[in-house]
N, CA, C and O of each residue as an XYZ file, in Angstrom:
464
protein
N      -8.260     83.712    140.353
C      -7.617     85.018    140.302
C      -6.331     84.903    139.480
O      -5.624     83.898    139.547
N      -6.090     85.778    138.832
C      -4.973     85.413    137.639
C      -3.523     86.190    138.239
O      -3.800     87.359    138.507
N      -2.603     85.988    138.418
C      -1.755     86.111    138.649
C      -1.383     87.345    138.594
O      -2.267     87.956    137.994
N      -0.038     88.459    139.084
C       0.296     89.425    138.916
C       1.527     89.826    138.350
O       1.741     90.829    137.670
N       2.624     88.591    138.839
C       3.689     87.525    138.007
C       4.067     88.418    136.752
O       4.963     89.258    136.673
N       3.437     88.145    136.094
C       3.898     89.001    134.489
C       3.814     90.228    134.223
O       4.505     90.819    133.394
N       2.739     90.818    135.089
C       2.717     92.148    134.597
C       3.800     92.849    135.428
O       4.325     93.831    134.903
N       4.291     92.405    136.907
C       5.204     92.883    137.268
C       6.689     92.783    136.949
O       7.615     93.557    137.190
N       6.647     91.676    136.373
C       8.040     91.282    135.324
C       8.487     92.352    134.475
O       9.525     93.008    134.557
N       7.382     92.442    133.507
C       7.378     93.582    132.669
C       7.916     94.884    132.789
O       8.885     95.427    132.258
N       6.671     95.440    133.995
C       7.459     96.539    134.695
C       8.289     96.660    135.175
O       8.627     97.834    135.322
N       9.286     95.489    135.808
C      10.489     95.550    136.225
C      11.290     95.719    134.946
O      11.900     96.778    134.804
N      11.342     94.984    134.195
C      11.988     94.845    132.527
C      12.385     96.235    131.821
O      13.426     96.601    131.276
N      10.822     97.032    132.102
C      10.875     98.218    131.372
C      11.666     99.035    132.254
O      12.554     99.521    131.554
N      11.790     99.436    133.473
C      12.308    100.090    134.287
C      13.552    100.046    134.112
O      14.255    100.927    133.618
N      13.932     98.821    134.587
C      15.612     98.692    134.378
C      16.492     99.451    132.721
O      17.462    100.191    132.557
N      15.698     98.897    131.959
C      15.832     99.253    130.504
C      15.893    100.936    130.431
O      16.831    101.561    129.937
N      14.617    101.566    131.066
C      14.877    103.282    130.993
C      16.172    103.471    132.137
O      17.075    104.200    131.727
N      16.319    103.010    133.241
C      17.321    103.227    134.213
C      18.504    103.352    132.926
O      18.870    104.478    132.588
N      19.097    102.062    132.206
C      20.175    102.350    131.576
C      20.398    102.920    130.508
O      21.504    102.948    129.968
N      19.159    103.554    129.985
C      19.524    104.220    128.747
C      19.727    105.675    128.835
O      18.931    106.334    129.503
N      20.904    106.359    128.112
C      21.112    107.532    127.679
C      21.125    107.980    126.456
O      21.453    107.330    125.462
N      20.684    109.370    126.499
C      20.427    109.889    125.138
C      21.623    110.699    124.865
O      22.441    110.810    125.778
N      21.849    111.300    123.706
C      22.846    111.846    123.195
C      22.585    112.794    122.657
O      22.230    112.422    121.539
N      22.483    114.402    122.738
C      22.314    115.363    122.104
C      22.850    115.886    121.148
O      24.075    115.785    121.203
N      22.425    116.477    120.167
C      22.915    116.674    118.701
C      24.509    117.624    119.347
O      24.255    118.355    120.304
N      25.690    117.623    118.980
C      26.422    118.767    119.328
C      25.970    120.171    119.005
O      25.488    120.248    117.876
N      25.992    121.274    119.665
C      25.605    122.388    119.252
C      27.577    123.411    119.343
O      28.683    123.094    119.779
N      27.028    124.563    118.696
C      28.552    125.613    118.630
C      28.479    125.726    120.224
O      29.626    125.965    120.603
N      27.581    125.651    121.352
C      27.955    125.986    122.216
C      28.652    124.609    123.202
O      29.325    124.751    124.222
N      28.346    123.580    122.692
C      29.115    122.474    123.460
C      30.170    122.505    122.758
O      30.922    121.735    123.355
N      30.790    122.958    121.744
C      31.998    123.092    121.014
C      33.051    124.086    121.736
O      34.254    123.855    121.856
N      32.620    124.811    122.025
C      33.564    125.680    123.545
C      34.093    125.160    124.500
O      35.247    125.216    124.924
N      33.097    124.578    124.880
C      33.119    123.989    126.198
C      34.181    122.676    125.890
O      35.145    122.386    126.599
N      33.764    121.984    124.686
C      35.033    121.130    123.958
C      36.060    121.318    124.490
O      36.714    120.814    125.404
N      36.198    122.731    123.283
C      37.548    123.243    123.208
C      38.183    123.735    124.467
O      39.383    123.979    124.342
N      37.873    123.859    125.181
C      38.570    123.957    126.734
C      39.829    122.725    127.181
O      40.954    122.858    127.663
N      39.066    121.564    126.783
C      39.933    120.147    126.914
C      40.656    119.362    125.384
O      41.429    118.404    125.402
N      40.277    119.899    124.455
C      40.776    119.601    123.265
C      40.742    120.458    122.095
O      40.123    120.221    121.058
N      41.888    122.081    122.501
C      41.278    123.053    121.506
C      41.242    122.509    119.880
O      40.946    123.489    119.196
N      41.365    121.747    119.333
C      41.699    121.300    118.130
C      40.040    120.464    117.737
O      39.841    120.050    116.595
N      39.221    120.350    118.585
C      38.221    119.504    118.452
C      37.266    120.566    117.676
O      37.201    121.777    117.886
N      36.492    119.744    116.659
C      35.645    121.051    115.863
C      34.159    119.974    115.741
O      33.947    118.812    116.090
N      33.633    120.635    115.320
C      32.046    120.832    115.638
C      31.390    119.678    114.936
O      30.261    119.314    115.264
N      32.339    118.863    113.598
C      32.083    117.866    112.593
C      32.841    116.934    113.336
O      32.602    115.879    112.748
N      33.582    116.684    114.235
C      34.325    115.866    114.976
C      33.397    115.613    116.172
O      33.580    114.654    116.923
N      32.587    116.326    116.303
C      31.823    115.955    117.852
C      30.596    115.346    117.070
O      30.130    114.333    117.589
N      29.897    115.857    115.727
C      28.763    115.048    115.501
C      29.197    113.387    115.118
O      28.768    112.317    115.551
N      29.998    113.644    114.344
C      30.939    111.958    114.038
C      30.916    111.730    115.013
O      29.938    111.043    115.305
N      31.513    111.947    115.757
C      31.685    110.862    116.907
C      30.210    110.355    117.502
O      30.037    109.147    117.665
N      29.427    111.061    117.738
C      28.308    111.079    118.470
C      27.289    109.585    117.576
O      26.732    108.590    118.041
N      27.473    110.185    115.964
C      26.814    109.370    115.130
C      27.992    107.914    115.517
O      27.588    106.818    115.905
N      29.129    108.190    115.342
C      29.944    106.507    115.785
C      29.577    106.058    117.277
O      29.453    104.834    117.247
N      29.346    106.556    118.603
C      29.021    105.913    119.811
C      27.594    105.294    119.411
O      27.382    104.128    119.745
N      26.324    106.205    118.521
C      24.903    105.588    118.410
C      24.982    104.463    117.648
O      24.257    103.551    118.044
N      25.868    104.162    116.332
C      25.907    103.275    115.440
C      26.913    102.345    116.471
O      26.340    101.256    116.504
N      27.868    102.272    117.138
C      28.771    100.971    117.328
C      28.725    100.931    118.919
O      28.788     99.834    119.475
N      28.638    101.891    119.531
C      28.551    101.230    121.105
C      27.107    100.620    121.338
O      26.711     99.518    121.715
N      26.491    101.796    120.957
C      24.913    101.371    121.816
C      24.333     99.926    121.088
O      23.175     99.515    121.142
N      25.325     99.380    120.494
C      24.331     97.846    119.268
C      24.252     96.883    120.755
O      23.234     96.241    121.013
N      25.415     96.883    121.635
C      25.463     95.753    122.623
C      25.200     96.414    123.703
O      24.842     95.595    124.550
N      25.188     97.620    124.181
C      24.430     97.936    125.150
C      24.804     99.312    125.945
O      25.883     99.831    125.661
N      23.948     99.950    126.954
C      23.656    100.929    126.910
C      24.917    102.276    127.377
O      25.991    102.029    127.927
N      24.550    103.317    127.086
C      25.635    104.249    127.549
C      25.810    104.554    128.926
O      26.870    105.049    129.309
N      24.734    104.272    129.828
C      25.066    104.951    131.250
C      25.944    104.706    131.887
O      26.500    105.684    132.387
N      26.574    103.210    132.231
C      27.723    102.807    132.547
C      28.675    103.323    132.160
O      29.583    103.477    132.977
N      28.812    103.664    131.172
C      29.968    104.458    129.933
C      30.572    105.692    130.700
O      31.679    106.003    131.141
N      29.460    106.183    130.655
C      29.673    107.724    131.412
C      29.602    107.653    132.474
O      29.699    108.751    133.021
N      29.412    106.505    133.382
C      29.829    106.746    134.733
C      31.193    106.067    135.093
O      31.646    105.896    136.225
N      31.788    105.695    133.823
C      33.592    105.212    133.818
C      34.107    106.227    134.484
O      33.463    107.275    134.433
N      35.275    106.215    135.212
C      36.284    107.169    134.834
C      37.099    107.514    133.674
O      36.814    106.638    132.856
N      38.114    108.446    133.043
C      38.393    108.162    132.125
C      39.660    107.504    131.958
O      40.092    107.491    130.805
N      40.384    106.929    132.895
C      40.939    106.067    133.022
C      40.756    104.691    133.017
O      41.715    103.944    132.825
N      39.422    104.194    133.243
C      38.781    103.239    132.794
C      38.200    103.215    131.396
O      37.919    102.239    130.702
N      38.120    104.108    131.217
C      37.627    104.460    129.704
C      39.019    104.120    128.549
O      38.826    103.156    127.807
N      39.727    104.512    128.465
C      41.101    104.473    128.067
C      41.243    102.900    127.849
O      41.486    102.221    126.851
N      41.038    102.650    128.947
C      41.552    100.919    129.148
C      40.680     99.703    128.385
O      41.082     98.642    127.908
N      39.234    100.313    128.461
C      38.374     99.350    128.448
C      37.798     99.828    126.870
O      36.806     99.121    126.694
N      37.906    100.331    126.180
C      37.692    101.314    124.980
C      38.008    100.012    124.149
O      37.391     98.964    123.960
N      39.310    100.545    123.700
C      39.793     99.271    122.473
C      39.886     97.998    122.864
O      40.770     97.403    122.248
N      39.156     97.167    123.870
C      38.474     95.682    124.231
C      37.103     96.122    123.101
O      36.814     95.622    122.014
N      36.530     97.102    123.768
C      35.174     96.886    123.271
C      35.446     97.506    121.379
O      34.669     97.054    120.539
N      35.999     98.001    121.154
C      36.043     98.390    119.664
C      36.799     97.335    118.853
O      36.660     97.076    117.657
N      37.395     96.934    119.495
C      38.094     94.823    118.721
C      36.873     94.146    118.912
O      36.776     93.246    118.078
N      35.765     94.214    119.773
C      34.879     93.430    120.123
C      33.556     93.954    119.030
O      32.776     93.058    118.707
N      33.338     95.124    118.562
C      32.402     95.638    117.481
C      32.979     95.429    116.291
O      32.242     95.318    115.310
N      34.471     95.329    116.133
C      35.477     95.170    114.350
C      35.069     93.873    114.530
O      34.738     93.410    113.439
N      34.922     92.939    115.579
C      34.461     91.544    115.670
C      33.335     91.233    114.976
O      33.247     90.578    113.937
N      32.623     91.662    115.513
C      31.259     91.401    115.327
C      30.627     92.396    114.274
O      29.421     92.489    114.048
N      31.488     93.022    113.751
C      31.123     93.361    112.157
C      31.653     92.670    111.094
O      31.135     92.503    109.989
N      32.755     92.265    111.508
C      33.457     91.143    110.946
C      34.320     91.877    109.787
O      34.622     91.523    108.648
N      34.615     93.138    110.605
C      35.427     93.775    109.097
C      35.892     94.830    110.621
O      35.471     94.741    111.775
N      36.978     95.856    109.971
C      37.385     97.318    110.854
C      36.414     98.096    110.563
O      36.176     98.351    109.382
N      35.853     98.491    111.328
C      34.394     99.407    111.420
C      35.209    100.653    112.020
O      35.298    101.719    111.411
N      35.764    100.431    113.204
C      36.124    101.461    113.768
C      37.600    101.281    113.883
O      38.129    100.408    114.571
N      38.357    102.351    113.014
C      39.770    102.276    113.105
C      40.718    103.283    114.695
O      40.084    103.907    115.546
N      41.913    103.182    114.679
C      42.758    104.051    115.458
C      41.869    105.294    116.039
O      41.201    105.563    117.037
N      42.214    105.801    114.981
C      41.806    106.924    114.539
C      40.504    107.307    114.918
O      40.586    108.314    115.622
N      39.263    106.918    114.747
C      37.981    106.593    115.493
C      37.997    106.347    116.268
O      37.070    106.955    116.804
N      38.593    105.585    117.164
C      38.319    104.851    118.728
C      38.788    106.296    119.602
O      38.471    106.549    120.764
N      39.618    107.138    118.700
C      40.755    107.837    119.743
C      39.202    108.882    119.543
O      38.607    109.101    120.598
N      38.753    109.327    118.594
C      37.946    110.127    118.295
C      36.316    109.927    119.183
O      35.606    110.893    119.460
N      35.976    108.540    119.508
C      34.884    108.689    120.274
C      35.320    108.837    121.867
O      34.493    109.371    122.606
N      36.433    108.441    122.368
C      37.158    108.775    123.641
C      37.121    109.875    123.975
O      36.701    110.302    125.051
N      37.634    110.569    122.934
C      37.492    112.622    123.450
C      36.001    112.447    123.291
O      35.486    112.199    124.381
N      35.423    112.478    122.625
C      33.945    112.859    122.594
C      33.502    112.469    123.986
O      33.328    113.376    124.800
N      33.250    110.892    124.435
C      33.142    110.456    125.512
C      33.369    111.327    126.683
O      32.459    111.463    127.501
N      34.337    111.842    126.814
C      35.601    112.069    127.835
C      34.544    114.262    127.794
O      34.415    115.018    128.757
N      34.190    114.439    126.679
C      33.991    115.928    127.315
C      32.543    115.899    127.453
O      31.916    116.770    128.057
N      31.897    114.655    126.755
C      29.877    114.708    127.153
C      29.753    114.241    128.758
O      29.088    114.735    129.668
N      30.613    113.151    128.743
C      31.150    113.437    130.946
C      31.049    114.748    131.452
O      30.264    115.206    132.282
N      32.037    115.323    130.772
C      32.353    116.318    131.712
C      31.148    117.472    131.399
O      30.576    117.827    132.430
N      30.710    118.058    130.275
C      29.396    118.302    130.488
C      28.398    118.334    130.739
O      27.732    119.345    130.516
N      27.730    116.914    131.477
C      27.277    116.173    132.137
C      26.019    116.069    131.366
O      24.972    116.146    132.009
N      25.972    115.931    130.287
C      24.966    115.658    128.867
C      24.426    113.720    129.392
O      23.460    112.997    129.148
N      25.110    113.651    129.816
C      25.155    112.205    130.065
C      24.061    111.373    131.335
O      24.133    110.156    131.510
């Protein structure tokens, strides 16, 4: 009788893997309101950037759910560790000041919309 061992590995493997992954929805004008409630200055090319910078530089080492279940006080803190840790491992500034501060708000209102 052949074992069951692997195939349940697997399925554990895959499970865990969908457990931590989140998706990210394109910004629309109507999550741009809802933005602007917490950052009236935030515009609609600032939420897709960002969105395209969390898919390209967070998600390379791993997944968003944890992310969004930070507070954003943990978020704040633990942010520019991990963005010295991607300029690292690009081996150049990928993500400057200016960017890090920019995927934080983004971060900070797909929380609170609960897109996440």
């Amino acid at each position: 009788m052949r074992s069951l061992r692997p195939y349940l590995m697997a399925g554990l493997l895959t499970g865990l893997a969908a457990c931590g992954s989140v998706k990210l929805t394109q910004p629309t004008p109507d999550d741009l309101k809802q933005a602007q409630v917490i950052y009236p200055d935030m515009t609609l090319e600032e939420m897709q950037e960002s969105k395209m910078l969390v898919e390209q530089n967070c998600t390379r080492c791993h997944g968003l759910k944890t992310a969004f279940q930070t507070s954003n006080e943990e978020l704040a803190e633990v942010l520019p560790k991990m963005v010295n840790g991607a300029n690292k491992k690009a081996g150049q500034v990928v993500i400057d000041e200016a960017k890090k501060d920019q995927i934080y708000r983004y971060m900070v209102v797909v929380k609170e919309k609960g897109k996440a």
